[in-house]
N, C-alpha and C positions, 0 to 999 in steps of 0.2 A: 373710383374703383369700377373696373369691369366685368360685366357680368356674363357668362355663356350659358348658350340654351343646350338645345340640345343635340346640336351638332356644333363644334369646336372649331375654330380658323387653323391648321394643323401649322407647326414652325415651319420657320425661314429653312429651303434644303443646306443653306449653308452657318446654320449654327450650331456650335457643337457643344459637347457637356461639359463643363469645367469641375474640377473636384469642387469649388465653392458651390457648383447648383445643385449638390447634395446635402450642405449644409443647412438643415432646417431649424426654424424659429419655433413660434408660439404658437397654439394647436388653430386649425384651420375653423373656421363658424360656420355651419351648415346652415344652408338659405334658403329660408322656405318658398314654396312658391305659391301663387297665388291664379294661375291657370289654369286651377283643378279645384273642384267644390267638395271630395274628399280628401285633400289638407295632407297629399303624398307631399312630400321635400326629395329637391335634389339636390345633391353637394355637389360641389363647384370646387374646382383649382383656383387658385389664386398666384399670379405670376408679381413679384414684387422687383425692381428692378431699381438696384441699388447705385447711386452714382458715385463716380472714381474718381482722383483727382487729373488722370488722364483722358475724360470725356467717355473711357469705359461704361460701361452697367456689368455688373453682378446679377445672372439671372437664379433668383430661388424659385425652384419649383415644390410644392408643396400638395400632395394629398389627403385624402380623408384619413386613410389608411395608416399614414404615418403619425407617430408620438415622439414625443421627446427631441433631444441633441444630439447630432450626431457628432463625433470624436474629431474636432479640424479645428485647426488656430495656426497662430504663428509663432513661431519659435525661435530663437537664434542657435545656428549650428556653428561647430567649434570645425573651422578645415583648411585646408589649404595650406603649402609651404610654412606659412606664415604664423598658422594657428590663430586665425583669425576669426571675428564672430560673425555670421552672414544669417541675416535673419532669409527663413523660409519659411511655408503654407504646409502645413503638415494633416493630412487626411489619413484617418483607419479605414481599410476593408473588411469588414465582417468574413467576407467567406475564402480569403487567404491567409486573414491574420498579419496584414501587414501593414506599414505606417507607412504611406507614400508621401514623400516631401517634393514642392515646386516653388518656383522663384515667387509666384504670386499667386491668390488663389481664382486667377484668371486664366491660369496655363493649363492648356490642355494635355501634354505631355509632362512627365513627372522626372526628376534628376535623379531620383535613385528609389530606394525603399529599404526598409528596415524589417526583417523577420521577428514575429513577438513569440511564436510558436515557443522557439528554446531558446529566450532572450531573459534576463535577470536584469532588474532594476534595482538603481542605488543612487544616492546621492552623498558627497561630501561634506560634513558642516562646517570645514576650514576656509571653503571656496567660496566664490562669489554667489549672490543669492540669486538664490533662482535657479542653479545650475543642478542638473541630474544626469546618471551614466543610463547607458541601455547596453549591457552584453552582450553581444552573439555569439556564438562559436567562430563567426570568422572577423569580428570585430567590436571594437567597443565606439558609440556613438556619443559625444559629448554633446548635450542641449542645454539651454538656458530659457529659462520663463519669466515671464514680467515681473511674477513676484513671487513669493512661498506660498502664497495661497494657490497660485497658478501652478506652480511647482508640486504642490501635493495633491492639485487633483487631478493633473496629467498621470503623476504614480497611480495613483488608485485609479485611474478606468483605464488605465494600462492594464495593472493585472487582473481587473475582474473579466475585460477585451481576452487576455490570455487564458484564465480560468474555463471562462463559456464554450470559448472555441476547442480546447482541449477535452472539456466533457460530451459537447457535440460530436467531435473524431471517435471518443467512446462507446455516445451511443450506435453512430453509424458503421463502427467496424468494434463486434464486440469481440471477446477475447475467446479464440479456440482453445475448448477442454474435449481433450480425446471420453470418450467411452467408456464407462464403469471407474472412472478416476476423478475425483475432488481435490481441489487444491483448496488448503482453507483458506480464506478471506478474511485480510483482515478488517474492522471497524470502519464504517463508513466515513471517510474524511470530507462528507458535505455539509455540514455543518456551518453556523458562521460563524466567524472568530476576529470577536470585536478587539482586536488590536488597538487599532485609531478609528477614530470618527468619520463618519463621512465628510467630505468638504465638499462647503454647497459651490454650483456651478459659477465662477467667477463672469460677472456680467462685463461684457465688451470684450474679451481677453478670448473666448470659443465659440463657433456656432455661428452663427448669422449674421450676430452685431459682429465678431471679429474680421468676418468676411466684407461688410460693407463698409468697415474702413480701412483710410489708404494703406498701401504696405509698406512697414516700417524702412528706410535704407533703398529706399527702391530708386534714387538717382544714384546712391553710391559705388564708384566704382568697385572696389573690393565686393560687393554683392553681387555679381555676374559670377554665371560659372563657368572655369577656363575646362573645365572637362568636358563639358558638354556643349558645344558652340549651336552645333545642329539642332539639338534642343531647343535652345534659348532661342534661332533665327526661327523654329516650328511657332513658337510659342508666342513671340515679338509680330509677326504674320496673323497670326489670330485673334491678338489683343486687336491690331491694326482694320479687318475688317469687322471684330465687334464696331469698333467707335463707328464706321460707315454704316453699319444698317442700323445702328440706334439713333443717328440723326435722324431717317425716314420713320423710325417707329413713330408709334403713338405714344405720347407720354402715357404717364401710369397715373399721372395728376387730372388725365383728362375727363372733364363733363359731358356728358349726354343734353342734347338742346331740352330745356325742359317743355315745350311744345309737342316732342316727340315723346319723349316721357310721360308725359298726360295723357297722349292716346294710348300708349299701350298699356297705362294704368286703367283709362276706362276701358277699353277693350277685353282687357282683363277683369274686369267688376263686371261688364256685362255678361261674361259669360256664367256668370254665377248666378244669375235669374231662372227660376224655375218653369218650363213653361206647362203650364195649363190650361184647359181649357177655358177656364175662367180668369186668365190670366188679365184681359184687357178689362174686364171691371172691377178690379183689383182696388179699391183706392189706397192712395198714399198715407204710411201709418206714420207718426211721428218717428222712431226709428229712423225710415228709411231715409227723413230729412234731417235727420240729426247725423248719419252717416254719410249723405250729402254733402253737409256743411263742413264735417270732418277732413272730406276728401278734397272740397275746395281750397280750404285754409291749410292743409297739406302740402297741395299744389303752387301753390302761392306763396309760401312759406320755400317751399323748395324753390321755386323761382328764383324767388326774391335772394335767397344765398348763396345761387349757383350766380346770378348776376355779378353778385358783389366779390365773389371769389375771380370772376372772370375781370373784373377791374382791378381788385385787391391785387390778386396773384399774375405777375407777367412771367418770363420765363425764369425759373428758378436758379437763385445763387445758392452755394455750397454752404452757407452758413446760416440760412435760413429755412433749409428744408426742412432740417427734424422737430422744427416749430410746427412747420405747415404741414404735415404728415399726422401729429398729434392733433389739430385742432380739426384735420378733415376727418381723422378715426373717430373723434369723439359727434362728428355729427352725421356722419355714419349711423353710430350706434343708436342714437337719438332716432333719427329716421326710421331704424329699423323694429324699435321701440312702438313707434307710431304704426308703421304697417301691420305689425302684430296686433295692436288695438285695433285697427280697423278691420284686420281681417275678423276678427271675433264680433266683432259689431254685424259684420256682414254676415256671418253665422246664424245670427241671433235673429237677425230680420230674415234672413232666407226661412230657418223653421220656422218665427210665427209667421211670414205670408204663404208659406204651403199649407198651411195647419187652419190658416182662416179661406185661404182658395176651396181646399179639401170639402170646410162645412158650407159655403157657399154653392160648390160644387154639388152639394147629395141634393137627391131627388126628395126624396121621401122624410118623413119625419123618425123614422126608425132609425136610417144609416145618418141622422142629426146628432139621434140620443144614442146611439155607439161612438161616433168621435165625443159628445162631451162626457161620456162615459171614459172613454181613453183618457182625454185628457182630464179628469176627476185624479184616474190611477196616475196618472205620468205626476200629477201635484202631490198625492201622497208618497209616491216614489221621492221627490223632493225633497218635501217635510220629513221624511225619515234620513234620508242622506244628509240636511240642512241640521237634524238632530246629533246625528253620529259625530260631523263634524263640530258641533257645537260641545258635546262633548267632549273630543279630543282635544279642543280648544280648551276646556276647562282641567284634563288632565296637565297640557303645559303648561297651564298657567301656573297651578299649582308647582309643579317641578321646578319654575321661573323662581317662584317665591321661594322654595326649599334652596335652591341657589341664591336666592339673594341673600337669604337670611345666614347661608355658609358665606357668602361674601362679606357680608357685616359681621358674622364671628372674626373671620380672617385679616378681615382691618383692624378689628378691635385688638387683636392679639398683633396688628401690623402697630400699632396706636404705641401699643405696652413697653415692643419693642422699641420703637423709635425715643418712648417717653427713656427706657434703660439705656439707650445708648448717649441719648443725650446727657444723660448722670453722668454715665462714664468720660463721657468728653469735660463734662465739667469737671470732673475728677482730673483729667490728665491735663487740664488747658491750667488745672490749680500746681499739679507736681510739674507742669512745664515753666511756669511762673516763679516756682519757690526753685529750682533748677536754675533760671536765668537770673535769679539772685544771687544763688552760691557762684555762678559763673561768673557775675560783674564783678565780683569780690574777687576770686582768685582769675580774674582775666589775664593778665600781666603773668603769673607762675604759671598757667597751663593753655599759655596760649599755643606752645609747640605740642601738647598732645591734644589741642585742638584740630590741626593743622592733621596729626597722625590719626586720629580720630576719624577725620573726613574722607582723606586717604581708602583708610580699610573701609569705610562706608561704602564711599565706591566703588572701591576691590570688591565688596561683598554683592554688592549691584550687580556689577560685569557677572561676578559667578553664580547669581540666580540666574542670569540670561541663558549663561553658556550652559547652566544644568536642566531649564528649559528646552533647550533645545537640544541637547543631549537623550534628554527623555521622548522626544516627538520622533528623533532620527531611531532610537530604540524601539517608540512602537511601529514605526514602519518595517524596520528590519525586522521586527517578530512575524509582522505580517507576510513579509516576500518570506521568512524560511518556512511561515508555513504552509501558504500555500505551493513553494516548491517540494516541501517535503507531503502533500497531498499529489504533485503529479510524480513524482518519484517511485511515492507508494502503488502507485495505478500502473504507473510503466513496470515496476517488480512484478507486481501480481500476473501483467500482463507476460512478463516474460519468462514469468514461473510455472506460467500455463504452457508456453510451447514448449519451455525444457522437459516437462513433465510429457509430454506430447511424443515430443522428439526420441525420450529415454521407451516408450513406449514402441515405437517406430525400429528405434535398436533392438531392441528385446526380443520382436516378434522374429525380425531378421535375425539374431542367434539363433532364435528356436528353429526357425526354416534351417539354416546351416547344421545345425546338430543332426535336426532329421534327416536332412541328406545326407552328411558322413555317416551315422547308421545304416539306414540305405544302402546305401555300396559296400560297407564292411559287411552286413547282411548277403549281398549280392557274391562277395568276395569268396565266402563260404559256401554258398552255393554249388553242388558238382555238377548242373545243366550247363556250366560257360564251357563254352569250346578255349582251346588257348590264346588265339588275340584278345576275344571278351575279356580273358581272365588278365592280360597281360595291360590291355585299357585304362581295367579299372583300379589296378594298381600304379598303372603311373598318376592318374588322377586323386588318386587317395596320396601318396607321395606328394604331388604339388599341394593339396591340400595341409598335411600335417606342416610343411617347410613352410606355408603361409604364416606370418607372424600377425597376430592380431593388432599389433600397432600400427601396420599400416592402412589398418580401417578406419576411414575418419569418424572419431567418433564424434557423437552430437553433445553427448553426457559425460561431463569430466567424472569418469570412473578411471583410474589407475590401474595398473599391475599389482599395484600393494594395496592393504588396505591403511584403515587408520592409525595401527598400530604398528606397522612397518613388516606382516606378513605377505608372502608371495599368495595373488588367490587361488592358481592355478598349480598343480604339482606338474613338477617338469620330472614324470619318466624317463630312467637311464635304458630302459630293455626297448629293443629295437619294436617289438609287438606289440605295448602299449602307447605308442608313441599317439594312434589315433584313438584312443580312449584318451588319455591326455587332451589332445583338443579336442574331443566332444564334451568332457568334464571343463573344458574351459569356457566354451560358446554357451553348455548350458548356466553355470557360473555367474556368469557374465550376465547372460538373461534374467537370471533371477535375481541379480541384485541391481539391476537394470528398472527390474517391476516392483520390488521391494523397498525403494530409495526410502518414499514418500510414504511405502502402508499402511505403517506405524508410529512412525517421530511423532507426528503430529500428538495424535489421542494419549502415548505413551509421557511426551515430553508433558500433557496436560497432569496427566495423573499423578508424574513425579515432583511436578512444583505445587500441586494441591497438596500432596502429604507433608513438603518440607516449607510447605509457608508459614512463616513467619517462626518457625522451628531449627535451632541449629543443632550439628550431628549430635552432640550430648544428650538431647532433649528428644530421638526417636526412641520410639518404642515399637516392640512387636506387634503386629496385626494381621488379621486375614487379610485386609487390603494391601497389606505391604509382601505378603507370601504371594498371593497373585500375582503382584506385579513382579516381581525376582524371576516367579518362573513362567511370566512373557518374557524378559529380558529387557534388560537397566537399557535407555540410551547411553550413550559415552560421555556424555555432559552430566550423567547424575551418578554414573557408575565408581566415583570416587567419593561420593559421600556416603553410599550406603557400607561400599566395602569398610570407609572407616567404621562407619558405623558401630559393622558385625565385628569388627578386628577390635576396637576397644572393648564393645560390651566382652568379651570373652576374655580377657587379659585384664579389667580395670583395677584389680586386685592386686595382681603382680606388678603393674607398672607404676601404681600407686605405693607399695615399697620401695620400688626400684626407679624412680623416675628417670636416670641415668643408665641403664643397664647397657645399651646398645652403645652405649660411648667406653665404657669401663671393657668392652669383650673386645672392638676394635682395638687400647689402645694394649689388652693382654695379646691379641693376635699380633700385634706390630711388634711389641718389645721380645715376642717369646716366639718365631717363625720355625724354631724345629719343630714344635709340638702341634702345630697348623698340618692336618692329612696334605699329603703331595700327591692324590689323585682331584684334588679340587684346581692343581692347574692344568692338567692334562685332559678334564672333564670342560676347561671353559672357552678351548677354540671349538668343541663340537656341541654346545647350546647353540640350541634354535636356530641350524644352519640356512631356514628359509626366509629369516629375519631378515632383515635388510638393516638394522639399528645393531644386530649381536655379529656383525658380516665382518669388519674390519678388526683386527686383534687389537689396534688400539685404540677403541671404542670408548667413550665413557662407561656405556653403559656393562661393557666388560670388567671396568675396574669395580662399580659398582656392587657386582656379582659377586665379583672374588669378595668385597670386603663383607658382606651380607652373608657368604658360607662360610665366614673365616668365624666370624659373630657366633654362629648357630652353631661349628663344632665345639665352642667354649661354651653356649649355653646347654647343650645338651651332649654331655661325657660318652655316654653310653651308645650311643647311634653314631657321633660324633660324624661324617661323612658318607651317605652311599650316594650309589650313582640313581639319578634320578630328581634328588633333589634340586638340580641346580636350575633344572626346567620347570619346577616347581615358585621357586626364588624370582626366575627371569619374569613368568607369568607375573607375579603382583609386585615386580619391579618398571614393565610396562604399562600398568594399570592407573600404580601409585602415584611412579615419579619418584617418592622418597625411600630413600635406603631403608630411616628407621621402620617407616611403614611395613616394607617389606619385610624386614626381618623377622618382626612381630606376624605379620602374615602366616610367613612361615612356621612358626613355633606355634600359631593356633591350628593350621593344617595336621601339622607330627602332630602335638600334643597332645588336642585338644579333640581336634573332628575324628582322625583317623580312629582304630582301635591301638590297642597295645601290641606290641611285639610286630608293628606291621613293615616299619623298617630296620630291623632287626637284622643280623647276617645270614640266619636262617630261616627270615621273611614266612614268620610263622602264621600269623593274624591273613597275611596275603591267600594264603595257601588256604587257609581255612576258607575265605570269604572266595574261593574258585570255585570250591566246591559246593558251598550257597547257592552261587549262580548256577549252577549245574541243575540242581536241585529245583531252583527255579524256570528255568528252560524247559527241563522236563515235564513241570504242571502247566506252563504258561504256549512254548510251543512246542507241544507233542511230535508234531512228524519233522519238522526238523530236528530235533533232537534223537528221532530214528534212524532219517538219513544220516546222520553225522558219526553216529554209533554204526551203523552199515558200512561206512567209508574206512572208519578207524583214527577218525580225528577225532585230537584232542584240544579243544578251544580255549583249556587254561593256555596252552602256550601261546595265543594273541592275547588276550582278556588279560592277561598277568599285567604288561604294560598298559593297558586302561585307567587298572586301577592302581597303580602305583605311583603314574605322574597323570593320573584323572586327564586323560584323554589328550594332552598335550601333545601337539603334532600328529594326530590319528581323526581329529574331525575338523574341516573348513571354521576358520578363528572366529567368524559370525557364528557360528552354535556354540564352540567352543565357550566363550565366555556366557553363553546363555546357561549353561553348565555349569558354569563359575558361581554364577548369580545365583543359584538355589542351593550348591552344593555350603556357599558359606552359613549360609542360615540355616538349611533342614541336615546337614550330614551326609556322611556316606550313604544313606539308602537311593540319594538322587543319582549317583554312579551307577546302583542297581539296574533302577529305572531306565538309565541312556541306553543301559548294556542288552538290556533287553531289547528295547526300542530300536537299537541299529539291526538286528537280528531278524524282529520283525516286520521293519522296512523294507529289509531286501530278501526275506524267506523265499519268494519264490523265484528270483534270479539264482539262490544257494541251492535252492531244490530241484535248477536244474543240471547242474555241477556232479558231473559221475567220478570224478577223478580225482584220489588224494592229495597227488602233488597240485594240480591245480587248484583244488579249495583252498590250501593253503594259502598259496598263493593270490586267490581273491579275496582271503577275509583279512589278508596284511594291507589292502588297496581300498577295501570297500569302504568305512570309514569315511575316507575322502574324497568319494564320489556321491554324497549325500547335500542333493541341493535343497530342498524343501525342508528348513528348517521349523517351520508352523506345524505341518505332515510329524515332525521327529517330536515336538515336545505334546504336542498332541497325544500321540501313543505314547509317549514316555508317561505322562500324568492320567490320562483317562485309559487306555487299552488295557493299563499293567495293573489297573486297582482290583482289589488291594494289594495293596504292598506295606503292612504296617512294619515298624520298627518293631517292635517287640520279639514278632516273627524272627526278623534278621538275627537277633541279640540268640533266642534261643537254637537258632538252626547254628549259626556260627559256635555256640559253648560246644555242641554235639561234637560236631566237626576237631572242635581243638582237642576234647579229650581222646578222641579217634588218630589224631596227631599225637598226641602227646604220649598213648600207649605204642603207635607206631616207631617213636623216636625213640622211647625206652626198651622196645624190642630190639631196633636196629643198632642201640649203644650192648646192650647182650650183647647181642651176635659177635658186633667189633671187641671186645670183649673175650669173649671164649675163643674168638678167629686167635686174636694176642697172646692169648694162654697158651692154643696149641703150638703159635708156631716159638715159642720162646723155648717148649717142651721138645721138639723137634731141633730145634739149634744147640740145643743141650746134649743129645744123644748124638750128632754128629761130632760133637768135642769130644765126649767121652772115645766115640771110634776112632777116632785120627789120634788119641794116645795112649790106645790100646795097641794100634797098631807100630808105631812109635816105640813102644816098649817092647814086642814082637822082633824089631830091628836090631835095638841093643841087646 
């Protein structure tokens, strides 16, 4: 072995790196050096230089710095016309992720590569052994290994090769999160996930040993590759002048003359003499002769081996090297053995001859009795270190013996068992004896389900094998889906971050757009524009309104519709609101743009805490479940509560009736005069912004009809008004099920509303107008002045509010938040919205000088209401109190105020009846009075 100082012979300019000189062995030995009398080490390279069966070397280079194996062997690949098996040198790159494959692992240039990045590993267990797939997106790689054990550990440092490098890509590009927005994360998938076991490194088959021997196929012609000719002639070229400059090298077996060896050994010991003044009357301490002696019989000893290796060893054959490589490591190590001994002997004599120079050295008898003073302390320092240790020495020892004596339990109980199982044997070797008795006996009658017998034996053999193996391919496959589904999960998050990003990105740009059509409609109104100005900014508002927001690429699949299959935008017929229209749409758009993500999250958590492990039968009411109603249900949970509330209020009736809804359809089918005929003239103009109620022969139109037909048979006396059928539709889009709905409905009439409310004289409505009136006036004072100043009357919007509770009057995201609290708390949540839109937009109403146009803003406003958090906010907190009780008693006031009014106004009709019946009487009496006058 050769050794470098401290300047290095730098490589031949014409030798290149082949992927096998990255293939490293076993960890490198640091060499100490002997140079220096403070005992620094320098490590050293070690250039090993492997021979080929083409007169090649394989050069490994090998640093301190490096550990372990790096990712290279040989493999046979499946290609050509032929499908033919062509063994190749296959090398990983760390920092591309890629599997580079060459004819040999002497080529400098590589025949292709393999991406691991978004590659998926598998292998067949029908096929030959050894053989595994590698996926690309643009290909599948067919390979084969020496053997399964080969076979399974190329898979596994395959994907953990994939694993590292894609958490690396993570940490070096982490994932953009815009600004005041959190996307949650889900559970950390680092974890390990002992699927299959590790497989140890198969010896000869990767690494270093694979690299130094020959390459499999390498005369064969089908092992050349007809794709790459250029390649192969680059490659062929380089192997060609390795072989020329490794003739001229130095062998790696080469000796050092041991005469030059001994000088630079003593040269080397000389320098390690301390010099002092007193150095030359120094006399020679036994020591230094005994370290002498050491170094001669060393020397001599080294001689005498290096001779005999130079007789022994002439130029090496190919089948005796890995002999002679083993038997020179091992004396090697020996030697190096020895120099470490000596170098500590020479240690040992260097301190005590400074230490006796030193006392020899002092003048005086004082600086005598300070060094043996020192050295007194340097011997108790000793004795107490020589104590410690001796101590410690006695704690293992003891520990030895707690182990031995566990070791002799553990035989004894090895003893017990070997003594049980040897019973047992004697036990079965008895029933396999009294067995081959009853056998010899009936040998002749069951010799043919002998014969079946061995048969299924070995049927049952084969099918332990094949269920071996069936379970080793199962936990590999466990393995690759999960750590595919850990970088799945990393690319989702990653890509939920830009969505989220992007929708943020949109958002901002509606609101910019919004502001500027205000802007210019602002500017429009304006009387400073001269008439081009004016004429400008109206053509530009015009191109703006005819802009259709679909041809903005959006980043965010948001729709025109929503989930439910409403339009989110109202599309104004009057030429004036056309740009309030899209500004109510850009803003829209933004807010459910920034809203996506606000809430699912934290809301979707708190509706699977309330219903886990609980089905709808088993909820109950709670403050935590009313909070949650009036944020508003997601739409994944908004069909279990609604049953929820729909059963608890019915469980009575539907519990005598378990059939009801089937017995009222099959009376409305058999008996169609008695079905109202405004229930089909009411069901082309439901929910005309629906996109699911749009075509007349919709399911969900027949669904309607059959759900009003149901309701005028359950309930005689209401039996059809207008209104209900927007009613029905709402928790017909909700449910899904007819019966659902129907029931729905009959808890809304029945149950939540008051009495007489759908009535034909819509008594209970009229009352509960005047309520809100009532309440306007305590709640918002000056609009309730201005509005009384104008001479509007706000029952005639509010009527429609609360008769089909806000259906088509507010954007279908509140809407249903509406829905959510009105099913559980009542009519007072209606109150509440009514007030809330009033006070939302108080000051845009109070600046409104003009009757007709109030009117016509409080029919619109409603659905210009983007900030749905803003609306339920002051619905529940600005409007408190708002007790029910209040409502109960302001509403009786009111009725009887009605109901004296109605009995007044039946008088009146009444005595009107009387008079004029008295008046058509006295005109008969004169037309034959006169009549008689004639005759």
């Amino acid at each position: 072995m050769e050794t470098k100082g401290s300047s290095s012979t730098p490589p031949p300019p014409d030798l290149h790196k082949s992927p096998a000189d990255e293939c490293v062995g076993a960890e490198e030995p640091q060499q100490q050096s002997l140079g220096q009398s403070d005992g620094s080490h320098d490590k050293m390279d070690t250039n090993i230089h492997a021979a080929q069966p083409d007169g090649t070397s394989a050069i490994f280079r090998r640093t301190p710095t490096q550990s372990g194996t790096k990712l290279c062997g040989y493999l046979n690949k499946q290609g050509g016309p032929l499908k033919a098996w062509k063994s190749r040198w296959f090398a990983y790159e760390e920092k591309s992720c890629q599997l580079f494959y060459y004819r040999m692992a002497q080529d400098i240039n590589p025949l292709g590569k393999v991406d691991l990045s978004r590659a998926t590993f598998s292998y067949p267990l029908q096929g030959e052994e050894g053989t595994f797939h590698i996926q690309t997106p643009e290909r599948t790689f067919v390979l084969k290994a020496a053997n399964r054990d080969a076979q399974m550990y190329w898979l596994q440092q395959l994907q953990m090769k994939r694993a590292l490098y894609r958490e690396q890509q993570v940490e070096h590009q982490p994932m953009p999160k815009p600004d005041n927005l959190t996307v949650e994360s889900t559970p950390s998938a680092n974890c390990p996930a002992d699927f299959l076991p590790m497989v140890k490194t198969p010896s000869g088959l990767v690494g270093e040993e694979a690299a130094s021997l020959p390459a499999p196929g390498l005369k064969s012609p089908l092992n050349m590759s007809i794709k790459h000719p250029l390649i192969e002639l680059q490659n062929t070229m380089h192997s060609f002048r390795n072989r020329q400059s490794q003739e001229i090298r130095q062998s790696v077996f080469h000796i050092d003359d041991p005469n030059v060896t001994q000088k630079t050994l003593s040269s080397k010991t000389s320098t390690l003499a301390v010099p002092t003044s007193g150095s030359s009357q120094t006399p020679e301490f036994p020591v230094n002769a005994k370290c002498e002696d050491l170094q001669k019989n060393h020397l001599s000893t080294v001689s005498q081996n290096r001779k005999g290796y130079k007789e022994k060893f002439k130029p090496l054959d190919l089948d005796t090297s890995q002999h002679e490589k083993l038997s020179l490591a091992e004396e090697v190590k020996a030697q190096k053995e020895l120099v470490l001994l000596l170098h500590k002997v020479l240690e040992d004599a260097q301190l005590e001859k400074r230490t006796c120079a030193q006392f020899l050295a002092a003048e005086g008898e004082q600086e005598r009795l300070e060094l043996l003073k020192h050295g007194e302390r340097r011997a108790a320092e000793l004795r107490d270190h020589l104590e410690s240790l001796q101590q410690e020495n006695e704690s293992l020892r003891r520990d030895l013996n707690q182990r031995d004596s566990h070791i002799a339990e553990l035989q004894e109980s090895v003893k017990l068992l070997m003594h049980k199982n040897q019973a047992k044997q004697e036990v079965l070797l008895k029933l396999s004896e009294k067995l081959a008795a009853c056998g010899e006996d009936q040998h002749y009658t069951n010799g043919l389900e002998t014969e079946t017998f061995k048969q299924l034996t070995l049927e049952n053999e084969h099918l332990k094998d094949d269920l071996k193996a069936y379970k080793t391919q199962n936990q590999y496959l466990n393995s690759e889906i999960y750590q595919l589904t850990t970088l799945w999960r990393k690319s989702s998050e990653q890509e939920q971050s830009l969505i989220v990003k992007c929708a943020v990105l949109e958002a901002n740009n509606c609101q910019m757009e919004s502001r500027y059509l205000g802007i210019l409609q602002k500017l429009l109104e304006s009387k400073e524009l001269n008439p081009e100005q004016r004429e400008a900014i109206k053509k530009v508002i015009k191109d703006a309104v005819q802009a259709d927001l679909n041809t903005v690429i959006k980043l965010n699949p948001i729709s025109d519709y929503d989930e439910y299959g409403f339009r989110i935008a109202i599309d104004y017929k009057v030429e004036d609101l056309k740009l309030l229209s899209k500004i109510q749409a850009l803003e829209i758009r933004s807010q459910n743009l920034l809203n996506q993500e606000e809430c699912d999250g934290p809301l979707l958590a708190r509706c699977a805490q309330l219903l886990f492990g609980r089905p709808e039968a088993e909820l109950s009411s709670s403050a935590e479940m009313k909070s949650l109603l009036r944020t508003g249900l997601p739409r994944e949970y908004r069909v279990k509560f609604w049953r929820f509330m729909i059963q608890t209020r019915t469980k009575s009736v539907r519990g005598r009736h378990p059939n009801r809804y089937q017995e009222l359809c099959e009376n409305s089918r058999t008996s169609p005069h008695l079905v109202p005929r405004q229930i089909q003239l009411d069901l082309d103009r439901t929910l005309t912004s629906n996109q699911l109620f749009s075509p007349p022969s919709s399911p969900m139109i027949q669904k309607l009809e059959r759900v009003l037909q149901a309701f005028s048979w359950q309930n005689p006396t209401i039996g059809y008004v207008q209104g209900l059928n927007r009613l029905a539709a709402i928790a017909l889009l909700v449910l899904q099920d007819e019966e659902d709905a129907f029931w729905c409905l009959v808890v809304i009439v029945e149950y939540i509303m008051p009495r007489n409310y759908y009535t034909k004289d819509l008594l209970g409505c009229q009352a509960d107008q005047r309520v809100l009136k009532d309440l306007m006036f305590e709640k918002l004072p000056r609009l309730t002045a201005h509005l009384e100043a104008l001479k509007v009357d706000v029952s005639l919007i509010t009527v429609e509010w609360f008769l089909v509770l806000f259906v088509e009057s507010l954007p279908t995201r509140i809407l249903f938040k509406v829905w959510d609290a009105f099913l559980y708390e009542g009519i007072k949540v209606i109150f509440r919205y009514a007030l809330a839109l009033f006070k939302y937009k108080e000051e845009d109403i109070l600046k409104i000088q003009d009757s007709a146009e109030m009117y016509q803003y409080l029919r619109i406003f409603p659905n210009t209401i983007v900030d749905g958090r803003k609306l339920t906010s002051i619905a529940f907190n600005d409007m408190n109190p708002l007790p029910m009780k209040l409502l109960w008693n302001r509403r009786g006031v009111h009725l009887e105020r009605l109901h004296a009014e109605i009995k007044e106004l039946e008088n009146l009709q009444k005595a009107y009846k009387a008079e004029n019946v008295q008046c058509k009487d006295k005109e008969l009496d004169t037309l034959a009075s006169e009549d008689e006058e004639e005759v």
